[in-house]
Backbone as JSON, one array per atom type, in Angstrom:
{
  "sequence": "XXXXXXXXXXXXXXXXXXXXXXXXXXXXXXXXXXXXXXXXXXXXXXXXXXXXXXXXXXXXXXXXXXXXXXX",
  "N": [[80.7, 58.06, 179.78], [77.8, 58.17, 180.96], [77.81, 60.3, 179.32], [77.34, 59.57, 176.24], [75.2, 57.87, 177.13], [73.27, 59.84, 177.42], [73.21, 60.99, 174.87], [72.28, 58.93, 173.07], [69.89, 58.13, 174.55], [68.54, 61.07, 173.66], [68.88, 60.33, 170.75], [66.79, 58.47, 170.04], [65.05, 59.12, 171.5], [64.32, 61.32, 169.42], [64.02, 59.59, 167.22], [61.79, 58.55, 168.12], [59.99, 60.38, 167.72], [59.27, 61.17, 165.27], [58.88, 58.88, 163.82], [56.21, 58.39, 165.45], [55.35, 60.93, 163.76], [55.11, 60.18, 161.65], [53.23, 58.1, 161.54], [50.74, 59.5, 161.92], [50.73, 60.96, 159.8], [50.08, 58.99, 158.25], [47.88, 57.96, 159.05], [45.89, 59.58, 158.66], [45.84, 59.78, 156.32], [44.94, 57.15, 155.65], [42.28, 57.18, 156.81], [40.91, 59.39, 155.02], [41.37, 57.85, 152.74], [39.7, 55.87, 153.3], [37.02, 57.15, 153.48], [36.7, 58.4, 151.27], [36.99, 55.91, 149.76], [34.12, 54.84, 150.64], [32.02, 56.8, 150.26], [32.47, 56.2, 146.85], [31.66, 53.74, 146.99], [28.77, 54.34, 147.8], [28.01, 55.77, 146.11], [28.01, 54.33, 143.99], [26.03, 52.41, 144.52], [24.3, 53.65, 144.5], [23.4, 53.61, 141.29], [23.14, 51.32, 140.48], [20.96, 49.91, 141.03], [18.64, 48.0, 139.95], [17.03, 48.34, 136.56], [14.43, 48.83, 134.66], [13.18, 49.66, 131.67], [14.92, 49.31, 128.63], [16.22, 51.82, 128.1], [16.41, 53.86, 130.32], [18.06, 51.54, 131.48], [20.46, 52.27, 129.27], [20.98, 54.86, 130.77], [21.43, 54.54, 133.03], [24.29, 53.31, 132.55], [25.92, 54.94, 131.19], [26.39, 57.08, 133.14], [27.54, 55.37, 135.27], [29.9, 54.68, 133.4], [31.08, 57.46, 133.43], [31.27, 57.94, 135.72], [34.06, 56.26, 136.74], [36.28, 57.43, 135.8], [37.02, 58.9, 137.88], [37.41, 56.84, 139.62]],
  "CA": [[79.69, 57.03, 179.82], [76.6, 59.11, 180.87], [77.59, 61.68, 178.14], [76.91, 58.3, 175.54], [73.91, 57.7, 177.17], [72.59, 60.84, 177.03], [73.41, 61.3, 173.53], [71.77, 57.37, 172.87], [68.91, 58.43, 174.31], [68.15, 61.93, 172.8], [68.69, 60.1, 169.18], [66.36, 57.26, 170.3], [63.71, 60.08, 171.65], [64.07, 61.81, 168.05], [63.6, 58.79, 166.16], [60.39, 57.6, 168.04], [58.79, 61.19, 167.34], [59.76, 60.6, 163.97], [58.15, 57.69, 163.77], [55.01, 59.2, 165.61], [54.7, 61.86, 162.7], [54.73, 59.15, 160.49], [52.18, 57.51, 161.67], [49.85, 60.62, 162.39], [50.57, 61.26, 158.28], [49.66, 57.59, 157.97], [46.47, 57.3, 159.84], [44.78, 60.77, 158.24], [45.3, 59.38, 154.76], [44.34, 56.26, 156.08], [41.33, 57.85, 156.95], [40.71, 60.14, 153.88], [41.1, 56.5, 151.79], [38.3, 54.96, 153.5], [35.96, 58.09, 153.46], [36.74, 58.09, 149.74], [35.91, 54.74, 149.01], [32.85, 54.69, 151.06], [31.94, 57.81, 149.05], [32.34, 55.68, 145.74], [30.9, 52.73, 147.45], [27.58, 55.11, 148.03], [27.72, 56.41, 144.83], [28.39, 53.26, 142.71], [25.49, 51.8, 144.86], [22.87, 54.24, 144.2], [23.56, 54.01, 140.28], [23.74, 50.15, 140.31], [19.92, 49.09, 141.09], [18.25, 47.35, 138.21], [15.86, 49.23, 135.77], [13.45, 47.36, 133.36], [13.85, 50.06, 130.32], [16.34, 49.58, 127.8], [16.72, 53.3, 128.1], [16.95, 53.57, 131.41], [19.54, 50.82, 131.78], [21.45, 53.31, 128.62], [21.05, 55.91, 130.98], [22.46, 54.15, 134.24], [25.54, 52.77, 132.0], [26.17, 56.09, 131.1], [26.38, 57.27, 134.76], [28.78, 54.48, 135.22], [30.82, 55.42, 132.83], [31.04, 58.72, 133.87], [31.96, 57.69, 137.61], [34.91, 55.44, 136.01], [37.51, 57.87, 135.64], [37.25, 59.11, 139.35], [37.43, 55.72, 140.42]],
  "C": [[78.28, 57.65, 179.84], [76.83, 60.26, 179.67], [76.83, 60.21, 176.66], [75.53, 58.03, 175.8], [72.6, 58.4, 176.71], [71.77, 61.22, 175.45], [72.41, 60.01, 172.66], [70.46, 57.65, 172.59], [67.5, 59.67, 173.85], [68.11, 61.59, 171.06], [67.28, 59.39, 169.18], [64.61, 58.45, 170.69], [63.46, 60.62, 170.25], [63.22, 60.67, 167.44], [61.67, 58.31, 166.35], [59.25, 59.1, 167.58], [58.62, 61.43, 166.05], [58.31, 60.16, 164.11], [56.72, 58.0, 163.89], [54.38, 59.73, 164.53], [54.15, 61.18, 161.84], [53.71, 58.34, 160.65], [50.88, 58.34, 162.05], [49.48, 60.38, 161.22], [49.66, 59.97, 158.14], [48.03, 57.15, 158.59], [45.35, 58.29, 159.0], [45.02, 60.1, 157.18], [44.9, 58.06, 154.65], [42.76, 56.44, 155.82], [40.19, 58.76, 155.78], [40.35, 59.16, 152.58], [39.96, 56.36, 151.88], [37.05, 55.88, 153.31], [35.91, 58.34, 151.51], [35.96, 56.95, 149.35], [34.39, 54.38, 149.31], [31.92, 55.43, 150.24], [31.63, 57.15, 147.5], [31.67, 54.74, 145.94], [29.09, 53.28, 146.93], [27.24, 55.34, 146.87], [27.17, 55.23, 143.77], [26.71, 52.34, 143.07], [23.71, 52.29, 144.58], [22.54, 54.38, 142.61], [23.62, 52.52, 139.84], [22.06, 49.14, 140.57], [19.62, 49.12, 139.64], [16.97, 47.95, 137.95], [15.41, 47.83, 134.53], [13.44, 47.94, 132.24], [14.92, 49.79, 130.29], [17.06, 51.4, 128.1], [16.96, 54.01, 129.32], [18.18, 52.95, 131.88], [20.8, 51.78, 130.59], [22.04, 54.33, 130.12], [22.36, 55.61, 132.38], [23.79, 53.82, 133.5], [26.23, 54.54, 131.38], [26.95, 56.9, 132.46], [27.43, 56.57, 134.85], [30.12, 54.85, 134.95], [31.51, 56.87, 132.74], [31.85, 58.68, 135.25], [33.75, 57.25, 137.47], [35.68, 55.64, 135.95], [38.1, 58.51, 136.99], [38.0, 57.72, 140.0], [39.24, 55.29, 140.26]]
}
């Protein structure tokens, strides 16, 4: 009976550090996401005010398009 238990709760300890890891992994790329998108956020935001040349606005759409394949 106590050997069962034992055994119960050494699987039951595994599983939750398991679990743990998985959620360590899960929180840093969590993390790494949002610092990313903020990153593109920043970017997309400083490349996104409005210009009054035509050639200017070329230039920002350019830029854009450039960012585009990161994204």
């Amino acid at each position: 009976m106590w050997d069962n238990f034992s055994d119960d709760l050494q699987a039951a300890a595994h599983k939750l550090e398991q679990c743990l890891m998985q959620f360590a992994e899960f929180t840093l790329s969590q993390e790494q996401l949002t610092k990313w998108l903020k990153d593109v956020e920043r970017a997309m935001t400083q490349h996104t005010e409005l210009k009054s040349s035509l050639q200017e606005k070329r230039a920002q759409l350019q830029v854009i398009c450039h960012c585009l394949p990161a994204i």
